[in-house]
KOLDOGU-227801 format. One record per residue: x, y, z of N, C-alpha, C, O in turn. Coordinates in steps of 0.02 Angstrom, whole numbers, plus 50000, padded with zeros to 5 digits. Example, Ala and Ser with C-alpha at 12.3 -4.5 7.8 and 13.67 -1.06 7.14 Angstrom:
<recs>
506604971650390506154977550390506604983550390507124983450423;506424988850354506844994750357506455000250394506705005750402;
</recs>
This chain:
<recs>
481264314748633481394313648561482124314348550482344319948566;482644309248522483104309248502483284312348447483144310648390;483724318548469484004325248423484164320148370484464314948384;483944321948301484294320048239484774327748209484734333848215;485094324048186485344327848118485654329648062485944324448045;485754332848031486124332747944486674336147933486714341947953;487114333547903487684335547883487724341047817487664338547761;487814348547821487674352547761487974350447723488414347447753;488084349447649488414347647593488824354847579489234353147536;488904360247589489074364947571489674363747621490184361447596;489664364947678490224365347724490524359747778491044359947811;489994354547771490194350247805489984348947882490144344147916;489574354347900489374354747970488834350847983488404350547940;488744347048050488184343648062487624350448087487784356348097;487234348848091486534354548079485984349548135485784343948119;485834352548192485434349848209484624348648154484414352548111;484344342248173483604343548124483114346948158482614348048125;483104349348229482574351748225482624361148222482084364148222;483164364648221483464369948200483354371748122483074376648098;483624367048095483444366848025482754368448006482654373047966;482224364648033481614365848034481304372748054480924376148020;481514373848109481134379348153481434386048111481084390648091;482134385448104482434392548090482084397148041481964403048050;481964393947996481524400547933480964402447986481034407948014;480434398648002479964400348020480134404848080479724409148096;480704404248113480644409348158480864416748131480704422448146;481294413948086481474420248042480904424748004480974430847997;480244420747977479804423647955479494429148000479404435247993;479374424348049478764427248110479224433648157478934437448196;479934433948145480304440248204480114445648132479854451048145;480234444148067480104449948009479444450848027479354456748045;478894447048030478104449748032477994452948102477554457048116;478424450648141478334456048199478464463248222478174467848250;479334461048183479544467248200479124471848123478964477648133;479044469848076478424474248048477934477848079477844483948084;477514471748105477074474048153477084478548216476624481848240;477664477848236477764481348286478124489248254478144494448288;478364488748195478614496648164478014498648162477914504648172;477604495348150476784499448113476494502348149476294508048142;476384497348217476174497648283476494506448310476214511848316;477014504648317477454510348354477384517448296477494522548328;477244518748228477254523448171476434526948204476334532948210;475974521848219475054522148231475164524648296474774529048315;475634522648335475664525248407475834533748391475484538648401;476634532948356476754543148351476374546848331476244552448352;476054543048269475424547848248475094548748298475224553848330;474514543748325474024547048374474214550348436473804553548469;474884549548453475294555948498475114562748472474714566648497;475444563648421475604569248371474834573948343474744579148311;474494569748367473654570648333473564572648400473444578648396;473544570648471473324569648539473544579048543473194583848557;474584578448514474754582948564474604590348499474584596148519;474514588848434474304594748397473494598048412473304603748397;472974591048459472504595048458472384596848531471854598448558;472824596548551473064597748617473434606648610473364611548645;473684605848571474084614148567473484618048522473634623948520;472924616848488472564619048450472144622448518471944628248519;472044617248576471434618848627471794623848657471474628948671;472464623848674472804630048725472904635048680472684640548699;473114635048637472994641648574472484645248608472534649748650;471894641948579471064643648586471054646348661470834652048666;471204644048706471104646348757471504652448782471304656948818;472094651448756472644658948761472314663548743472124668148779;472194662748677471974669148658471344671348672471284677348662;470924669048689470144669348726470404672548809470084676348846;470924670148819471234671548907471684681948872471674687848891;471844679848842472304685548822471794692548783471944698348772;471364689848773470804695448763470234697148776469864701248748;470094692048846469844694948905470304698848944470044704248957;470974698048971471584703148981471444708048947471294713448974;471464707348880471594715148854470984719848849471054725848838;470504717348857469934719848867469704723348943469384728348956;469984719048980470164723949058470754727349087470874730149140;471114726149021471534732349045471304739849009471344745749025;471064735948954470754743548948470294746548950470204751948923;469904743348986469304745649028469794750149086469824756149099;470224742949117470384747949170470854756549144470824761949173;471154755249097471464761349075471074766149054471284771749070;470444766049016469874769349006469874773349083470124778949087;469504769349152469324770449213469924776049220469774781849233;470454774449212470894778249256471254784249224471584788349255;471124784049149471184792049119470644794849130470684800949134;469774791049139469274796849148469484799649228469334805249249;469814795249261469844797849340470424804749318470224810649322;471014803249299471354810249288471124812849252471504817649251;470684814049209470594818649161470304824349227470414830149241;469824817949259469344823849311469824826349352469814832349365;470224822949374470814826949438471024830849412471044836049446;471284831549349471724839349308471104844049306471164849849324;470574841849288470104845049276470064850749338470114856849336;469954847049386469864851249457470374854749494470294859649531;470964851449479471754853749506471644860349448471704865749478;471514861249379471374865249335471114873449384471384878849396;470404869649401469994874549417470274877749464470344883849459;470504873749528470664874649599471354880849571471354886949578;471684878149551472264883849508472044888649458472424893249444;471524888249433471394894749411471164900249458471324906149456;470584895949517470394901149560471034903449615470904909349628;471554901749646471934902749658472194908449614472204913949642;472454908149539472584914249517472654920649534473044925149551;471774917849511470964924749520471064925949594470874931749603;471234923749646471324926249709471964927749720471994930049777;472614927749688473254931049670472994938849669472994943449710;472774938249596472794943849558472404950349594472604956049605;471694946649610471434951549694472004954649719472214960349710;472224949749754472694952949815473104956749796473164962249825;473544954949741474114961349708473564968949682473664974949674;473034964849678472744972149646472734976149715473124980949717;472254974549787472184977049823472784980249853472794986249869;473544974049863474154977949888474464983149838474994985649857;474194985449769474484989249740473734996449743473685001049703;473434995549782472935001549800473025005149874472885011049886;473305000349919473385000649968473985004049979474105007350030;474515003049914475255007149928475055011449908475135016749937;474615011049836474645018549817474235022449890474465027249920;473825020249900473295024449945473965027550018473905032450054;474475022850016474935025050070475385027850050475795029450093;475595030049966476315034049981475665040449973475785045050013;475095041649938474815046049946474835050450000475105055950008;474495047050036474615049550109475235052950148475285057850185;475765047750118476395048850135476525055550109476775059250151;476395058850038476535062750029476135067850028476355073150006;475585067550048475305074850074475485075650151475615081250172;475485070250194475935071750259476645074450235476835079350267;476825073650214477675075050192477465084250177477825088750200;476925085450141476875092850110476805096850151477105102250154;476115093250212475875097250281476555098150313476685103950332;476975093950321477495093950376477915101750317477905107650335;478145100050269478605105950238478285110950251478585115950269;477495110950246477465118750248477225121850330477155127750348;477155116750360477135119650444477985118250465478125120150522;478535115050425479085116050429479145124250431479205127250485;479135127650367479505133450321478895139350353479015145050333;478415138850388477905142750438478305143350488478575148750501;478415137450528478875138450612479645142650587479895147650614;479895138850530480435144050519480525149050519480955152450548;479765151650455479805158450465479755162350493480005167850481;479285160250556479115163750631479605165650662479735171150685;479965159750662480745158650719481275166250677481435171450705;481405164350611481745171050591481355176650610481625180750646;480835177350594480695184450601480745187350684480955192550709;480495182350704480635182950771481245185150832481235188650882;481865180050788482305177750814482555188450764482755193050799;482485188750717482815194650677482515201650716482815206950719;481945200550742481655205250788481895205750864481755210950893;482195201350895482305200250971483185202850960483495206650996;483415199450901484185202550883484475204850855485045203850833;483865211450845484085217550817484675221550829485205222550800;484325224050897484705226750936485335224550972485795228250987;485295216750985485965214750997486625215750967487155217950991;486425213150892486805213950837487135221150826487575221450783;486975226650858487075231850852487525233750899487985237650887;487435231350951487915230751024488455226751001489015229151010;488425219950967489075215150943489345218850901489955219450901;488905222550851489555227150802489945233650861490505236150868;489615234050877489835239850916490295238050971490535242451006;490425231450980490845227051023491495226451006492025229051023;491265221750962491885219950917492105226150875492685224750859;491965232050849492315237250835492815238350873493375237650850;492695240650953492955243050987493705237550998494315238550999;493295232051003493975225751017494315226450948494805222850956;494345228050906494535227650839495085233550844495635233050817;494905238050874495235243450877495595240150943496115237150931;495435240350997496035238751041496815231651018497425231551025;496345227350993496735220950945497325226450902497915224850902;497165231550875497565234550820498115238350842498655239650815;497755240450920498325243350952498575239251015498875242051061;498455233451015498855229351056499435226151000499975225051028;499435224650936499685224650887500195226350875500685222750869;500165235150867500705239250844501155238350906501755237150903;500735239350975501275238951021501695231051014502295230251002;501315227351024501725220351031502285220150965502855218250979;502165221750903502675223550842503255229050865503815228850841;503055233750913503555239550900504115235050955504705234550940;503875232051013504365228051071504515222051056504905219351095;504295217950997504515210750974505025210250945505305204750944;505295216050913505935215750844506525214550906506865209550893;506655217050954507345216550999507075210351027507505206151014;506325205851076506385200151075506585195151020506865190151043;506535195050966506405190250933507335192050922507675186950913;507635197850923508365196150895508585192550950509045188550941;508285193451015508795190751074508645184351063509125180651067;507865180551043507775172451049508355170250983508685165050985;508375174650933508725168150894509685171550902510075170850855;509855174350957510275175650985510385168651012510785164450992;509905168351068510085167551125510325154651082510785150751093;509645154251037509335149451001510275148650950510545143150950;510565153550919511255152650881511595151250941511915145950938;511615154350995512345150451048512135144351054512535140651023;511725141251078511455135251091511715127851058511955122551078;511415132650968511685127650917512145127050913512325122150881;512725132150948513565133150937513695128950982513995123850967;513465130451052513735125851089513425116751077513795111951090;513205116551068512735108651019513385105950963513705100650968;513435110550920513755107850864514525106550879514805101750852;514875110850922515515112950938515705112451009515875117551040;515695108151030515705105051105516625106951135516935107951187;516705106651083517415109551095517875114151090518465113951109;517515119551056517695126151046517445130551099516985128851136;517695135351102517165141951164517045147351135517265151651097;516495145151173515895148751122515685154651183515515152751239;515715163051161515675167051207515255171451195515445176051159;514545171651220514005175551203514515184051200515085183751223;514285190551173514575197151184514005200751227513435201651204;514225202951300513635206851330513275211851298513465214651247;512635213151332512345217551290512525222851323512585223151384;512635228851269512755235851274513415236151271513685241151293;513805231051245514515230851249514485229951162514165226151127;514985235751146515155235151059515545228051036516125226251048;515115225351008515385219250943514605215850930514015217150940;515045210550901514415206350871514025203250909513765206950951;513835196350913513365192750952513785186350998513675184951057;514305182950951514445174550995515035176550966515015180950923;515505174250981516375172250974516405166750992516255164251046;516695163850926516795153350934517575155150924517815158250877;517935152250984518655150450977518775143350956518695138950999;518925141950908519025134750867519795133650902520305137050902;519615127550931520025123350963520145115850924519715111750906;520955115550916520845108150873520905102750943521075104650999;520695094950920520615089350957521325090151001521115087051049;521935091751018522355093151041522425097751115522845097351160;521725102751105521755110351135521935112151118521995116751159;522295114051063522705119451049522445127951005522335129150946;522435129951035521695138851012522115136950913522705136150898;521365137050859521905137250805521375143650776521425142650715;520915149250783520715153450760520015155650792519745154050845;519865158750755519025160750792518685163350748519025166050705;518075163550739517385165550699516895169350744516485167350785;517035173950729516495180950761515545178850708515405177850648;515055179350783514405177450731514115183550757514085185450815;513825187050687513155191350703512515187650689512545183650642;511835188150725511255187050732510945194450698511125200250708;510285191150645509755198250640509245193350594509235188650554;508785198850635508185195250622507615201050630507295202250681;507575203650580507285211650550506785207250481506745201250464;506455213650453505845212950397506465215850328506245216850271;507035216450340507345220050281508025217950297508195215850352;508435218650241509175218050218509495226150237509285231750225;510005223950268510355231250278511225230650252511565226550282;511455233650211512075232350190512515235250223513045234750191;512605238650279512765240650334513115236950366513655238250392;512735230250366512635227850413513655223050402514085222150444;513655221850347514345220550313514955225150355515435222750384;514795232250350515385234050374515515237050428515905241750433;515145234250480515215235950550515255229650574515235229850635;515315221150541515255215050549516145216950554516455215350605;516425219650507516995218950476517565223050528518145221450540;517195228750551517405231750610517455228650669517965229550701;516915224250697517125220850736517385217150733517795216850780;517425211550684517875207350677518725210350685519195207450712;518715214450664519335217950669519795218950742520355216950758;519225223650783519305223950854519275216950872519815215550897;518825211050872518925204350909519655202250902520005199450944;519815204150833520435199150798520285192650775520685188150763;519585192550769519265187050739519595184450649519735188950610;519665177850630519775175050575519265177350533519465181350491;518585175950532517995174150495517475178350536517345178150596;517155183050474516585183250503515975181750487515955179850428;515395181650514514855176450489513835179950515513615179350572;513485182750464513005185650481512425178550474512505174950425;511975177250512511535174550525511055180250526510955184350571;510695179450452510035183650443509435178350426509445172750403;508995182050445508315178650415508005182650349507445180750333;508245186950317508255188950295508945190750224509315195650220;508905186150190509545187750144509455191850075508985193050037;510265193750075509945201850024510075197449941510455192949921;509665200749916509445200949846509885196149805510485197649806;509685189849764510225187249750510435183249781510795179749745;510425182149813511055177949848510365171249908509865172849941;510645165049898509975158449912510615154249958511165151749945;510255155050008510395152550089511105153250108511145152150169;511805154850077512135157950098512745162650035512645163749976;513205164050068513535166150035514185172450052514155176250100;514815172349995515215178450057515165185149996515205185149935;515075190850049514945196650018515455199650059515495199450120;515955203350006516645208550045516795205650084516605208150137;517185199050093517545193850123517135192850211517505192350259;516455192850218516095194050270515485186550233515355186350173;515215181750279515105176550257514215177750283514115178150344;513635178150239512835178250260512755171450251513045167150218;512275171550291512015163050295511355164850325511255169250367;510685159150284510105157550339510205154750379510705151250376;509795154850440509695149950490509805144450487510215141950526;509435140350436509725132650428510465131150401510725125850417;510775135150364511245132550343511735135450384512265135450351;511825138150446512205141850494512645136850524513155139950538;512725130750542513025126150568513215123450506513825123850505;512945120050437513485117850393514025123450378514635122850380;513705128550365514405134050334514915134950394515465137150378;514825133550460515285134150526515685129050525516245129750548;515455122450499515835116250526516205118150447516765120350462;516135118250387516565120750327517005124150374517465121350403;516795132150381517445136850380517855132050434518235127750412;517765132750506517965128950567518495121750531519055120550554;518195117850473518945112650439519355117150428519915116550452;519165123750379519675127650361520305131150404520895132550401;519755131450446520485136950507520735131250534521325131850552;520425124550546520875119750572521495117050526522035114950546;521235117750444521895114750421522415121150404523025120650401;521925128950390522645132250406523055133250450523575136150437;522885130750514523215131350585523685126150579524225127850605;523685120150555524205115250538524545116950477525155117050474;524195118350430524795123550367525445126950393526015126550371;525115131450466525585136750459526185131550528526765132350546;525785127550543526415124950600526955120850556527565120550566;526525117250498526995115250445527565120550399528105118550376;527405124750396527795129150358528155137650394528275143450378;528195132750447528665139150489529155140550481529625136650493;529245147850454529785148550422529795149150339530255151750308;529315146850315529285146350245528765149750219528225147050217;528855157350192528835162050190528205159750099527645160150073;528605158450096528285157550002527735151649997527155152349979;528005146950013527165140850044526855145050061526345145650028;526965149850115526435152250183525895159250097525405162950104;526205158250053525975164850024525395161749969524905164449942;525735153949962525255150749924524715147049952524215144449926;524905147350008524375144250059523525148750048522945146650045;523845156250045523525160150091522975164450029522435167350036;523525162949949523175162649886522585156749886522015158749874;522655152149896522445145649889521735149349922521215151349897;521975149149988521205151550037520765156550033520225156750063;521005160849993520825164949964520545166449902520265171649884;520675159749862520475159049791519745158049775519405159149825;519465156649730518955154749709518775145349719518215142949728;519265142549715519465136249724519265134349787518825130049789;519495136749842519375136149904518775137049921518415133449955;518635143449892517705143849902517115142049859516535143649870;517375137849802516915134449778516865127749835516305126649857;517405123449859517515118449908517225120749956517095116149994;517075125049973516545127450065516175128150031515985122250023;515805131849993515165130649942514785123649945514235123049971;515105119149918515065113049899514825108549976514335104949988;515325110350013515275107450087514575109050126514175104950149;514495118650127514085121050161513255117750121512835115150157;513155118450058512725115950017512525108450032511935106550033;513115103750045512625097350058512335096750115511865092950118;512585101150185512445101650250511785104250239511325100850261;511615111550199511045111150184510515106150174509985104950202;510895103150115510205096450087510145090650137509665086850134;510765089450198510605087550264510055088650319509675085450355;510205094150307509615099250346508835099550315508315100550346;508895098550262508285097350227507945089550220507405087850195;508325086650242508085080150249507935076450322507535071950336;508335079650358508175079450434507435081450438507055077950471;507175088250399506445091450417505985085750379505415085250400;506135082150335505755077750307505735071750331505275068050316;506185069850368506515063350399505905059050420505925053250400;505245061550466504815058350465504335056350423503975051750443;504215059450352504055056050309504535050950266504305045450252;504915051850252505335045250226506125045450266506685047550250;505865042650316506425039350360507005038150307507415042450290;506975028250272507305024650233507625028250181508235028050174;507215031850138507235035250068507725040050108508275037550098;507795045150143508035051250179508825049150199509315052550184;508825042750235509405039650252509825037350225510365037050255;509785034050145510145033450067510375040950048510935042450026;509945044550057510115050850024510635053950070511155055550040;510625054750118510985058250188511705054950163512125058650137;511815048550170512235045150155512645045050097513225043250090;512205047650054512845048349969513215056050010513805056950024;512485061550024512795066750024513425067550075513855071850068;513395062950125513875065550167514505061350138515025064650136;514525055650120515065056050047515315060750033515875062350052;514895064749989514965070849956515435077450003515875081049980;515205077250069515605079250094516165078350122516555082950131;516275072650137516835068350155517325069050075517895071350078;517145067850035517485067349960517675077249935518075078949892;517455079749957517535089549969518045088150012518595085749999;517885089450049518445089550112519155084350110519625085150149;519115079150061519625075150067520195080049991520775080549971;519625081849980519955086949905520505092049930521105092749916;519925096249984520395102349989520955099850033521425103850034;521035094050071521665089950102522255090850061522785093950060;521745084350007522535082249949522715090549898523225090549864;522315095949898522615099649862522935105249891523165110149862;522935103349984523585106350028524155101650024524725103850028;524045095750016524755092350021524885092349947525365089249925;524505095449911524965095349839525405102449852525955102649825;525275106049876525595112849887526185112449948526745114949945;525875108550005526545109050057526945103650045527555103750054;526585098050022527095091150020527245086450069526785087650109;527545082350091527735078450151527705082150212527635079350266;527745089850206527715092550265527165092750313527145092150374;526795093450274526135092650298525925088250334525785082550314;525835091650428525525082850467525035078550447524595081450415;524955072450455524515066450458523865068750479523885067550539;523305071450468522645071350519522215064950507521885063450457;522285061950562521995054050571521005057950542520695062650568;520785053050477520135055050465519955064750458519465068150473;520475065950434520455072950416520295075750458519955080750442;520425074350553520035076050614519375079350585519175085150591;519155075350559518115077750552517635074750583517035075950589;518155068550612517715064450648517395066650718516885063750738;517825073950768517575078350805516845078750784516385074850798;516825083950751516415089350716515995083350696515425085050711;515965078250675515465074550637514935068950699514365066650697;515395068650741515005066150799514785070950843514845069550902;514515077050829514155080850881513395079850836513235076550787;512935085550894512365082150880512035087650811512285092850790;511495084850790511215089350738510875096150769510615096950824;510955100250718510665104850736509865106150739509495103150700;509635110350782508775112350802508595116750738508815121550706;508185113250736507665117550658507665124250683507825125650741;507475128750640507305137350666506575136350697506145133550663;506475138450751505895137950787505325144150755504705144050758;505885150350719505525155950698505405157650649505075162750641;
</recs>
């Protein structure tokens, strides 16, 4: 069929005729379809929507029919399994109560059983005290019966020894007073020769009239510069006697100084001191008051070599030494030698502490002794020799003296 066709009057376009024709109608029939097919496809979601709502209506139904048969066996089973514990506490209950009840037995029985044993304990304990305080008493009476008579023999023993003790006593007292003067005789030379290594020191025989030791004080030079006559006594009493027959011999020796070593000092007067120009001293302080006087005769022995010839020094010298001045300075000297001596006896309890102290005091003596120096060279002046260390350094390096043994 040969395509015809028409020219639109509106625009001018040729138009096929058989387009013209067909077009509405196809236009009609795509609207009635695609109608049909919206309707189609609206009938389809619904009966989805219907399919899948009675579809979730049936699993509902069944959930919950599924979910309370579940809950129905669980609590059956939870039922089952609290009646099972109820019964297990139940019996764990019982089983622990009788346990208790068989506690409480046993403490009862172990608290019958102690008692029933300190009981015992203590009527054995009573039997034993009183067949104790039975055998005792046997044994005393016994023992007081068999040593009656002994006891009578021991007093009668020891009386007799009591009495011989009393007169072994008096004798050993009436022959000890001349030992004991000769030990701390013999005990003062010792210390003389100890302290004074360089002086001579001359025991006096016995039965020969004078005192006990003669120390010839020798200065570091050799040169003889005086002497110190020593008496020893060692008696229960003070004898004032004893002063002027010290003084007598000193006289006959031609001794400088004289010097009593008592154990015994008279009334007044505490560890030494000079009575009627005659010098007492204890035992311990017998070597400080020696090494004092002994500076003294050494620096008057250089006084007088300084002032030979010089008549009026030699008078103030001899005031000086004679003064109170002078013998407060040996005082002073002899006194720290003391508190030397007293620290030596302590020395083993405080070593350190003892050795500070030793040390000011001998200062103290060093600072004495440097006194009575400068207040000879205030009196002689330039004349006066040099003594290198106040020559004390002799005397200060010998050894210490021995405690009193008596």
């Amino acid at each position: 069929m040969t395509d015809q066709s028409i020219v639109c009057p509106h625009c001018g376009k040729r138009v096929p005729l058989t387009e013209a024709l067909t077009h509405p109608i196809e236009e009609k029939l795509r609207k009635e379809f695609d109608t049909a097919a919206k309707k189609m496809e609206r009938e389809h979601e619904a009966q989805i929507f219907a399919i899948k709502k009675a579809q979730a209506e049936e699993f509902a139904g069944e959930r919950a029919a599924i979910e309370k048969a579940a809950r129905k066996r669980a609590e059956d089973t939870l039922a089952q399994d609290m009646k099972d514990l109820k019964t297990q506490l139940e019996e764990k209950a019982k089983l622990l109560d009788d346990a208790r009840k068989h506690e409480l037995a046993l403490r009862k029985r172990q608290r019958e059983l102690e008692e029933r044993e300190r009981s015992m304990s203590l009527e054995l304990e009573r039997k034993l005290d009183e067949e104790r305080s039975k055998i005792r008493e046997d044994a005393l009476a016994k023992a007081a019966e068999e040593h009656h008579l002994r006891d009578k023999e021991k007093d009668k023993q020891l009386e007799d020894m009591r009495k011989q003790i009393e007169d072994l006593k008096r004798k050993a007292e009436q022959g000890s007073q001349q030992a004991q003067g000769e030990v701390q005789e013999l005990e003062l030379e010792e210390i003389l020769h100890a302290n004074f290594r360089f002086d001579d020191i001359e025991p006096v025989a016995k039965g020969v009239r004078g005192a006990d030791v003669l120390q010839r004080v020798v200065s570091s030079t050799g040169k003889p510069c005086g002497s110190i006559l020593w008496e020893s006594k060692r008696t229960k009493a003070w004898s004032d006697g004893w002063i002027q027959k010290l003084k007598d011999d000193q006289r006959e020796a031609k001794a400088d100084i004289g010097i009593i070593v008592s154990s015994i000092l008279p009334k007044g007067l505490s560890h030494f001191g000079c009575i009627d120009s005659v010098w007492v001293t204890d035992f311990p302080s017998a070597v400080g008051l020696g090494m004092a006087l002994r500076a003294g005769i050494l620096q008057l022995a250089q006084v007088q070599n300084a002032l030979s010839g010089k008549g009026e020094k030699m008078e103030l010298i001899y005031k000086y030494l004679s003064g109170s001045e002078f013998r407060h300075r040996i005082e002073a000297i002899v006194e720290a030698f003391v508190a030397m001596k007293g620290d030596l006896d302590s020395e083993k309890r405080a070593m350190e502490r003892t050795w500070a102290k030793r040390e000011k005091q001998i200062e103290r003596v060093i600072h004495n002794t440097s006194g009575m120096y400068g207040d000879l060279q205030g009196l002689i002046g330039t004349n006066l020799t040099s003594i290198p260390a106040l020559e004390l350094s002799t005397e200060n390096a010998s050894s210490e003296p021995k405690a009193d043994e008596h």
